[in-house]
N, C-alpha and C positions, 0 to 999 in steps of 0.2 A: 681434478673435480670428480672424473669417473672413478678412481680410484676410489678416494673416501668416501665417495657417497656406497659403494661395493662393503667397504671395511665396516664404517659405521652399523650399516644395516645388518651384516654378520655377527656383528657385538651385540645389536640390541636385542636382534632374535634369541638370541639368546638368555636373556633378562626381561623377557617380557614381562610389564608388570599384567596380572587378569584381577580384574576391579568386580566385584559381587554389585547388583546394582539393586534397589529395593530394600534400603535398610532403612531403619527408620530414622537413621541423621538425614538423609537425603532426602526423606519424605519430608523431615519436618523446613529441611531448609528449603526446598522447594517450594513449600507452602506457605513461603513467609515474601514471595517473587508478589510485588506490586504494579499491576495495571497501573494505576495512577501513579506512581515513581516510574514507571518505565515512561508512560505518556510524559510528563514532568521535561525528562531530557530529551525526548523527540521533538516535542513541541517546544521546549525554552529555552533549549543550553545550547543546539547545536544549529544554529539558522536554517530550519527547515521552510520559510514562509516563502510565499511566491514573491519572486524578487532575489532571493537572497542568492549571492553565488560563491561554492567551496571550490571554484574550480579555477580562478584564477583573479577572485573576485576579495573585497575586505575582509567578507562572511571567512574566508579561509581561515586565518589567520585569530578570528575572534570565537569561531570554535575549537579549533586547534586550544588557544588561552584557556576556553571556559572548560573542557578536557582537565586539561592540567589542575584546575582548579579543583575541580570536584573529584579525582584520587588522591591530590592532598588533604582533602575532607576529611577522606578514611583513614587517615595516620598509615598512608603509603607512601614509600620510596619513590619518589617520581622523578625522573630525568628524561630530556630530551633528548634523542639520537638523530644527529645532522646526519645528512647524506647529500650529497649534490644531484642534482640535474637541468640540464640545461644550462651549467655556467652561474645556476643559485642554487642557495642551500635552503634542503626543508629538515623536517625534527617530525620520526614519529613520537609518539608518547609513550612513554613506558614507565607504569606502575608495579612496584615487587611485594608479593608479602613473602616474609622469609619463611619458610618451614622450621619448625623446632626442631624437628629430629632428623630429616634428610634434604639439609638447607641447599645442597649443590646439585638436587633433582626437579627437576621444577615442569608442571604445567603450564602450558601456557594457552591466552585464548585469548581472542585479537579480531579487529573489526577494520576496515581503512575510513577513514572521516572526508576525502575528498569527494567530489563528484564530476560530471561530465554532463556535458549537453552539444545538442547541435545546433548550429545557426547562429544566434544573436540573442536569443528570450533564455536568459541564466534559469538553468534547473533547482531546484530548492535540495533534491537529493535526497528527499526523506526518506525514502526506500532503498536508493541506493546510494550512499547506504549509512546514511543515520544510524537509520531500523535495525543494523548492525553494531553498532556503537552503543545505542541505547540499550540495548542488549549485555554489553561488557560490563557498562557501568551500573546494570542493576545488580548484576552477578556482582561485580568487585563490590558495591552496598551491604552484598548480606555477608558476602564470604569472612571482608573483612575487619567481623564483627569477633573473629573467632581463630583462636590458635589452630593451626594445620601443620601436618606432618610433610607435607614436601611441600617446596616452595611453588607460589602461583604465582607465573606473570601473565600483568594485563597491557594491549597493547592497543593501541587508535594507531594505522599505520596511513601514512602520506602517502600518492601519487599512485597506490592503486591502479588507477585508470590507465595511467601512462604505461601497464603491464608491469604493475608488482615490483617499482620502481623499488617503494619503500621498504618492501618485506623482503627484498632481494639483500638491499644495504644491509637489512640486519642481520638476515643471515650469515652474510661474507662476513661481519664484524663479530657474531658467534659462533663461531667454528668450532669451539671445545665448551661449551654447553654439553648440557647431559639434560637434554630435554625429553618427558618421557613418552610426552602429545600432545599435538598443536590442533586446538579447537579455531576454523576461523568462520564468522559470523558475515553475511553478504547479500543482502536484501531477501529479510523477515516479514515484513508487514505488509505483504499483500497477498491476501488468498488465491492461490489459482483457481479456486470453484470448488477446490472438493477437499480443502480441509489439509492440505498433501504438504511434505517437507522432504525436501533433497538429501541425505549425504553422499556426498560425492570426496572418495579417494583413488589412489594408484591400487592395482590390485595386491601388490605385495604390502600393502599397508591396512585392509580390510579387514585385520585383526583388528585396528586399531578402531575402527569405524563401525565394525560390530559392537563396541562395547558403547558407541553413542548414539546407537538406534536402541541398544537394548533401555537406555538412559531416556528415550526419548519417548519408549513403548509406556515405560515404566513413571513416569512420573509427566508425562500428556497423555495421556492415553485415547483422546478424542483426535489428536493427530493419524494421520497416514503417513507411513517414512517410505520413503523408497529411495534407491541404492543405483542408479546408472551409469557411477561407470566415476573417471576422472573429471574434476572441473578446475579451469583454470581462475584462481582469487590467490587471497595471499598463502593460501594455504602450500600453493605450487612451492613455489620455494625450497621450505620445508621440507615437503618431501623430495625434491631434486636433491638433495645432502644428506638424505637417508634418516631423515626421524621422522616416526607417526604422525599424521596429521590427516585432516578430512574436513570439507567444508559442510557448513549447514548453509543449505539456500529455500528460496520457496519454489523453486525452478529451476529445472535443470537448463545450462546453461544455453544449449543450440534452439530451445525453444524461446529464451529471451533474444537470443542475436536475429532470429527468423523474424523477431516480429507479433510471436504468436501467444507470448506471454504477458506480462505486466505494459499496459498499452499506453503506461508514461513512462517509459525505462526511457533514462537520457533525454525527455521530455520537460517543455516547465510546466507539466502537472504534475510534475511528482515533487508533490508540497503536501503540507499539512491542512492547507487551506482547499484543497481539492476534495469537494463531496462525495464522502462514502468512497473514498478512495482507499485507504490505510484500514485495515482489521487490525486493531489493537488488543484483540482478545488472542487472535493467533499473532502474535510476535510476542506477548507477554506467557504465552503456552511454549514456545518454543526457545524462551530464555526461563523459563522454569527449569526446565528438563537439563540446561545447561548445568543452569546452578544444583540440580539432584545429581549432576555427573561429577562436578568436581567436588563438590559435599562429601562424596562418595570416595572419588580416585586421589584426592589429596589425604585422607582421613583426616577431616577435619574432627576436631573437639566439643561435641555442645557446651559442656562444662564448663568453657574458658572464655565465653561468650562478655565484649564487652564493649555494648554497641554505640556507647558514646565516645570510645575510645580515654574514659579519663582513668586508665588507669584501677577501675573498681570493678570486680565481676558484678555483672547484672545481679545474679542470687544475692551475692551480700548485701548490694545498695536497696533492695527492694525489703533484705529481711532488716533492717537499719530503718527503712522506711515504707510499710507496706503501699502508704500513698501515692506514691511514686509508679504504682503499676494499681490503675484503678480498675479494671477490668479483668485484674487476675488472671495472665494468662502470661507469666512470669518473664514479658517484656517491660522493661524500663517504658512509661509511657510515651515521652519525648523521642523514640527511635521509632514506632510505631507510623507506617504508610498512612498517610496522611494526618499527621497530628494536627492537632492547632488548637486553638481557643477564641472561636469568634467572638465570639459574645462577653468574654471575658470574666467567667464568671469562677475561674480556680480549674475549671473541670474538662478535661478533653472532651472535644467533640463528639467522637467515638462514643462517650461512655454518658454524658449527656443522651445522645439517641437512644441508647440500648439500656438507658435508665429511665426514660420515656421521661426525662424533663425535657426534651427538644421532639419537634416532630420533622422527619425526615420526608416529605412526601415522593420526595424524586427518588430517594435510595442514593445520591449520591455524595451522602457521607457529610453534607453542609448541615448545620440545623436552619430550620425556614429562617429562624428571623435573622439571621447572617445574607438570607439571598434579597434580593435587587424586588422592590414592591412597586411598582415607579407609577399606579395608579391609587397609592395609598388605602387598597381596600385592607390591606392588614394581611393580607395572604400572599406570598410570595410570588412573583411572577410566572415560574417554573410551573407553580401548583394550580392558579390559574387558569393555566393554559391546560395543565393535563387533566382537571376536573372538567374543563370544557366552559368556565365563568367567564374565562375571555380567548377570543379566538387569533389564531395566529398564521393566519393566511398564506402566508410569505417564508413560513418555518426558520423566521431568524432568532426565536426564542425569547422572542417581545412582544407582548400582547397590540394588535393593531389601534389599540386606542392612544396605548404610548407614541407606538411610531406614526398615528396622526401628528399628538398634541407635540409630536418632540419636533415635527418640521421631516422625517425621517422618511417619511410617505407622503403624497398628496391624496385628497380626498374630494376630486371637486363635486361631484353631487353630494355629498355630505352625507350620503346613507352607511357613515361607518367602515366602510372596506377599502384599503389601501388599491390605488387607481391601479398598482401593480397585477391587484389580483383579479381586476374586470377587465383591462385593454392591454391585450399582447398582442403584437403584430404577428402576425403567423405569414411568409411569403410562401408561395405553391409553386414551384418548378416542371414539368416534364423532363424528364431523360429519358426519348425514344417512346417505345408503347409499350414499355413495361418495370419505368420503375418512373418515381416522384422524390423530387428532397424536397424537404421540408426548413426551413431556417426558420427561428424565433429570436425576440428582441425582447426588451426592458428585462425587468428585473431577474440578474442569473442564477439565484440560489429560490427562485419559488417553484417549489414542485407542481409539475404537470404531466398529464397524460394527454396525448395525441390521440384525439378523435375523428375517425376517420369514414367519410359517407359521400354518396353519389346521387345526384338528381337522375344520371341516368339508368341506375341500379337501385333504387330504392331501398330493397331489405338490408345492402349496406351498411352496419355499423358496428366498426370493429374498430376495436384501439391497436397502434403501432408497440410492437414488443422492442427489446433493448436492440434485437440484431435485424431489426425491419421491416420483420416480417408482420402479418397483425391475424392479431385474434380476439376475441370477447370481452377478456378480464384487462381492465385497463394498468398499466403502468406507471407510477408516479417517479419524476425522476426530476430534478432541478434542471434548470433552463441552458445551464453551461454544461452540463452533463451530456445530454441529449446533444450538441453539436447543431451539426448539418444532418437531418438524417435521411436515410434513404430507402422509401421505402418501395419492396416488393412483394411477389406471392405471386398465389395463382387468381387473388381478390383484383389485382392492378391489371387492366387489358386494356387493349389498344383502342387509338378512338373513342374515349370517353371521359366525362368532365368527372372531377374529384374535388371534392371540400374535404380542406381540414380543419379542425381548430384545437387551441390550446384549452386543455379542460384542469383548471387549479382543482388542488384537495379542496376546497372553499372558495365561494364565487361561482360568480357566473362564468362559460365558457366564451371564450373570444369570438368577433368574428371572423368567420371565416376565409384562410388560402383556398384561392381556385386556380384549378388548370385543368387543360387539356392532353392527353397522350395521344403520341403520333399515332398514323394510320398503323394498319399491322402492313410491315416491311416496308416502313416510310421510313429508313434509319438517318438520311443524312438532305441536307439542300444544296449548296454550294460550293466549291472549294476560293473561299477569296479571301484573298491576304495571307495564305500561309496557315489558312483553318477552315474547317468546315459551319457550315451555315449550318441553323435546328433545321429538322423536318419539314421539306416546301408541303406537303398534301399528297404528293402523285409518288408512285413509284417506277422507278425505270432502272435503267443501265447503272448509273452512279449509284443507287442504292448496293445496288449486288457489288459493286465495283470496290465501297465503302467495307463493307462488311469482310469482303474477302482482306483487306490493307488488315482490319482488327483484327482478323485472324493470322495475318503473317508478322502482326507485332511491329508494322512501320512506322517510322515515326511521322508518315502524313494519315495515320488511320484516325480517324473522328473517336471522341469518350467511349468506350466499350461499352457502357451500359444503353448506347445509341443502340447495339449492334445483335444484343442480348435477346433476340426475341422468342427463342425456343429452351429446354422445352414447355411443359406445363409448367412448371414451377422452376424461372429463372437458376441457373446455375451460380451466373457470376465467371463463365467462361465464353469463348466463344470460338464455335468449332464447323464442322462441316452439318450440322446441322439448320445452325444457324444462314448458312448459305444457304440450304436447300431451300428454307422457309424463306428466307426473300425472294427466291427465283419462282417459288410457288408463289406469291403475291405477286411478283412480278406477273404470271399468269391469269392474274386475278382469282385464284383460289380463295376463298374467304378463312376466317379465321379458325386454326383446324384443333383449337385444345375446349376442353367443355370448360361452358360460363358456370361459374358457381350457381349451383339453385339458390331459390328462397326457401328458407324454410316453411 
């Protein structure tokens, strides 16, 4: 193994191929990478919904199918590569398009279709790693619309998870390939905050990985690339046998194992059905760049372009029938992202809009009288709603008159507003004297802001931010979004009562959770039964007693946020400080950090 991986890599170095990146094939195919074709197979083809499981679940096996299906689409060579494990046999997928001129050189680039979770609740996997796959198969869409001078293979690899089960087998099983680099795709669609994308290779391969940042500067350009180092996907492999290869991720790897990255990795919210979860705009920016790299390193052909695959180059079919490409923009109309004919009237959607016979109100590409009017005022529901004609409370994208009359909503005072969007239970917890969670009920996709105020502090009124903390400008965020939350600062002090309530985009706000937080260094009451009791009122011995267990991390120490009382502005750890300030209360010291003023 060490040997040829040694050998190989002394042959290639030597052949390297260097790829100019910024040409205008690669602009133009890059430009032709569809958001909604990408969305299409994240959301339809590969069972990303909550419920669905690629991990050991039916979902496996019915993505795996609908894969195959859709590179046979493209008049690709597709064959399934078995491999065993565990005593069963799985089949990555493998799609080839042959190269005209250097058919036994080939690119390749490859995503795994399985996923993982923990517990019992089946992960959907959209991110990890659909978001990957969908990725392959918009690239393999456009690529293989068009003759290419070295051969591209496309890959969906199995068992992933189980460490590169699948991309292992196909290695061992391609040993005398002459591959020139291996692009592999591994949870795309979630922003880490700042817009950012990973390539991660081995260092002797960072030729290789250079030339797909330069791909990635060049045709994303609103991307941030950054380069840290080795990641282990199926990329590993690859390079452990000495050919170029690099992964693209949205994350480098040791920040998702921490914890500290994508906050449903191996989760069952990593679904498509989880709000504001997935940026589709950055995974459709970062399978752009692909497809401008292989555009690029394959040299592909504009000229030979023949997206229906029957055989006709597009120019001839359109100069045979200029109808055929209504929008002159010398695509065949029917290969064009998102085609259709709602309305049925001879004439693409597309070109209906931008002919002003349809009006588009939402911009997404339907014309109105194709969308859902379900109060028959003659305006589309969508449009409706975004003129402000009918309100949509509850943000399910159905005006609240519908989902009275449809049974969808109850209404019992009858003043028009789904009962969702007046009465949320909001419950008020204490944790110690210096934090509050919050829990909320009924409806989980209606947007709310946490309002947050005190009878015994009056000036009081600040809304909960996304990390708990609170400040002025409110946050809207849906009901199952928000969780349990937890909030602190230096607004939350000891000994004193707190209201919260649920404040909808629309409507009125809830009534109000109340509670009280413990005294300052009242951290714990009892020890009975193997747990500690909330805060009795008094503090003493066991207070200080409690705090020091949190500090030494035993497992008879009370919740830590019991334990949390210093400094000004809660940490979230709990240290020799936090002792001090109980032993000071223990003295009866009063409380030693300043009360927020009023303004």
């Amino acid at each position: 193994m060490f040997w040829r991986r040694d050998c190989v890599f002394a042959i290639q170095c030597l052949c390297v191929t260097v790829v100019a990146y910024g040409s205008p094939t690669g602009q133009q195919i890059s430009d032709q990478v569809s958001q909604a074709s990408y969305r299409h197979y994240l959301d339809d083809e590969l069972y990303t919904h909550t419920g669905d499981d690629r991990m050991w679940g039916p979902e496996h096996d019915l993505a795996r199918d609908n894969i195959v299906t859709i590179f046979e689409s493209f008049d690709l060579q597709v064959e399934l590569h078995p491999f065993t494990y565990n005593s069963e046999t799985y089949y990555n997928v493998v799609a080839t398009q042959t190269g005209t001129v250097y058919p036994n050189q080939q690119y390749l680039i490859g995503a795994h279709f399985d996923s993982y979770y923990y517990g019992t609740a089946p992960s959907g996997g959209a991110d990890d790693n659909a978001s990957g796959v969908a990725g392959v198969l918009e690239v393999a869409r456009l690529l293989s619309q068009y003759e290419t001078a070295y051969t591209i293979t496309y890959i969906a690899f199995d068992r992933e998870e189980q460490w590169m089960v699948g991309s292992y087998a196909y290695v061992l099983d391609h040993l005398g390939d002459d591959i020139v680099g291996m692009i592999n795709l591994d949870m795309i669609a979630w922003d880490p905050g700042d817009y950012s994308v990973e390539v991660e290779a081995q260092p002797e391969f960072d030729f290789f990985a250079d030339q797909v940042v330069a791909a990635l500067n060049e045709y994303a350009p609103d991307l941030i690339v950054e380069t840290p180092g080795p990641g282990p996907s199926d990329n590993l492999p690859f390079e452990e046998f000495g050919w170029p290869a690099c992964g693209v991720v949205e994350d480098d790897v040791y920040t998702i194992w921490s914890g500290e990255g994508n906050p449903c990795y191996h989760q069952p919210c990593d679904t498509v059905d989880t709000p504001g979860y997935l940026d589709y705009a950055f995974a459709t920016d970062i399978t752009r760049a692909m497809a401008g790299f292989l555009a690029d390193a394959s040299a592909l052909d504009l000229a030979t372009r023949d997206c229906n695959h029957n055989e006709i180059l597009d120019a001839d079919e359109i100069l045979a029938d200029p109808q055929l490409d209504c929008n002159d923009n010398g695509t065949v109309d029917t290969c064009e992202a998102g085609y259709g004919d709602c309305n049925v009237n001879g004439t693409p959607d597309f070109c209906d809009i931008a002919e002003g016979i349809s009006e588009d109100c939402t911009g997404n590409g339907i014309p109105d009288e194709c969308e859902p009017d379900c109060n028959d005022t003659g305006v589309a529901d969508t449009c409706d709603i975004l003129y402000g004609t009918s309100l949509d409370c509850n943000w399910n994208d159905v005006p609240d008159d519908c989902d009275i009359s449809s049974g969808e909503s109850e209404d019992d005072d009858g003043n028009g507003v789904p009962d969702e969007c007046e009465r949320i239970p909001v419950t008020l917890a204490a944790e110690g004297g210096r934090y509050l969670s919050v829990t909320l009920d009924l409806h989980p996709t209606l947007p709310v802001a946490l309002y947050v105020t005190s009878p015994d502090y009056p000036c009081l009124e600040r809304y909960a931010q996304e990390d708990g903390r609170l400040a002025d400008a409110p946050v809207y965020a849906a009901m199952e979004e928000w969780g349990v939350v937890q909030l602190y600062g230096t607004d939350i002090m000891p000994d004193t009562i707190y209201e919260v309530r649920a404040e909808p985009a629309f409507g009125d706000p809830s009534e109000p959770g109340t509670a009280t937080t413990a005294a300052w260094g009242d951290t714990v009451g009892n020890f009975v039964g193997g747990e500690w009791t909330t805060p009795d009122g008094t503090v003493d011995f066991v207070d200080i007693s409690a705090t020091v267990d949190a500090f030494r991390h035993l497992p008879s120490a009370p919740p830590w946020p019991w334990c949390d009382i210093a400094p000004w502005q809660p940490q979230g750890i709990i240290d020799f400080e936090d002792i001090g300030y109980c032993v000071d209360a223990f003295k009866g010291h009063a409380y030693p950090f300043e009360i927020p003023a009023c303004p």
